[in-house]
C-alpha positions in Angstrom: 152.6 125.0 263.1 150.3 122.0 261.7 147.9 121.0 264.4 147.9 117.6 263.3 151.2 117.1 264.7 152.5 118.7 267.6 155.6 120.8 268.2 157.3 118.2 269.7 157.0 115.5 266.4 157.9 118.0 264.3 161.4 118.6 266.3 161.6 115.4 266.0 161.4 114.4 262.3 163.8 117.2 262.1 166.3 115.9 264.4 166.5 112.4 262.6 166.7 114.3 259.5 169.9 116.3 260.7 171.3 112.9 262.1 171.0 111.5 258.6 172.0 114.4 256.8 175.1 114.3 259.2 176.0 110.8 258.6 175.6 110.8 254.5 177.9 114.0 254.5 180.3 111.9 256.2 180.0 108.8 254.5 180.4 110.6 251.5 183.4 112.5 252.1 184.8 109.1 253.5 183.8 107.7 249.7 185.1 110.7 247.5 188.7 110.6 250.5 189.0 107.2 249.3 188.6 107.8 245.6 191.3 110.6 245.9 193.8 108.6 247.7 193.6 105.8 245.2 193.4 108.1 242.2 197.3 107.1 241.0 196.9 103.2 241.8 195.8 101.1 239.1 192.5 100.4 239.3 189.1 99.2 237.8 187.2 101.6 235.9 184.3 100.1 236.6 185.1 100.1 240.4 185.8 103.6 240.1 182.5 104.5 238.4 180.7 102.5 241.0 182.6 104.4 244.0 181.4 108.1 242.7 178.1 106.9 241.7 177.7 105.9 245.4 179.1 109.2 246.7 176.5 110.9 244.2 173.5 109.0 245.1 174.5 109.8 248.9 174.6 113.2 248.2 171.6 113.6 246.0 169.8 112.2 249.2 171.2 114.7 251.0 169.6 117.3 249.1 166.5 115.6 249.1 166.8 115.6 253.3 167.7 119.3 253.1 164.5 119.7 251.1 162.7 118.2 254.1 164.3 120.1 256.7 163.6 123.6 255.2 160.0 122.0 255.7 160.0 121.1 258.6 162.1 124.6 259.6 158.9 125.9 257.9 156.2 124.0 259.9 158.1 125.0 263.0 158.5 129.0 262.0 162.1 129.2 262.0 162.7 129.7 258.0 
């Protein structure tokens, strides 16, 4: 444990970083639902492209949070 921050701000950085991981994950299997449900209908491919990049870049952020919680697990002791 850092002593520049206490216990208690590090719990807390992680638990905003699990809400947001939380939330992406299901805005993003909202997104890629969507996609699927739509995949016979005539669509836009440019719509389409734009639908999955969005999922992507969601869930390339939620690697990157995952990245900072295994830091923060770190700090804390618990990895």
């Amino acid at each position: 444990m850092t002593s520049e921050r206490s216990e208690t701000a590090v719990r807390d950085e992680l638990r905003r970083v699990e809400e947001q991981q939380a939330e992406l994950r299901r805005m993003a299997q909202e997104l890629r639902r969507q996609i699927a449900e739509r995949a016979d209908a005539p669509r836009d491919e440019v719509d389409v492209a734009t639908e999955l990049t969005a999922a992507e870049e969601q869930e390339a952020l939620i690697a990157k949070l995952e990245d900072r919680r295994q830091a923060l697990r770190t700090q804390l002791g618990e990895a």
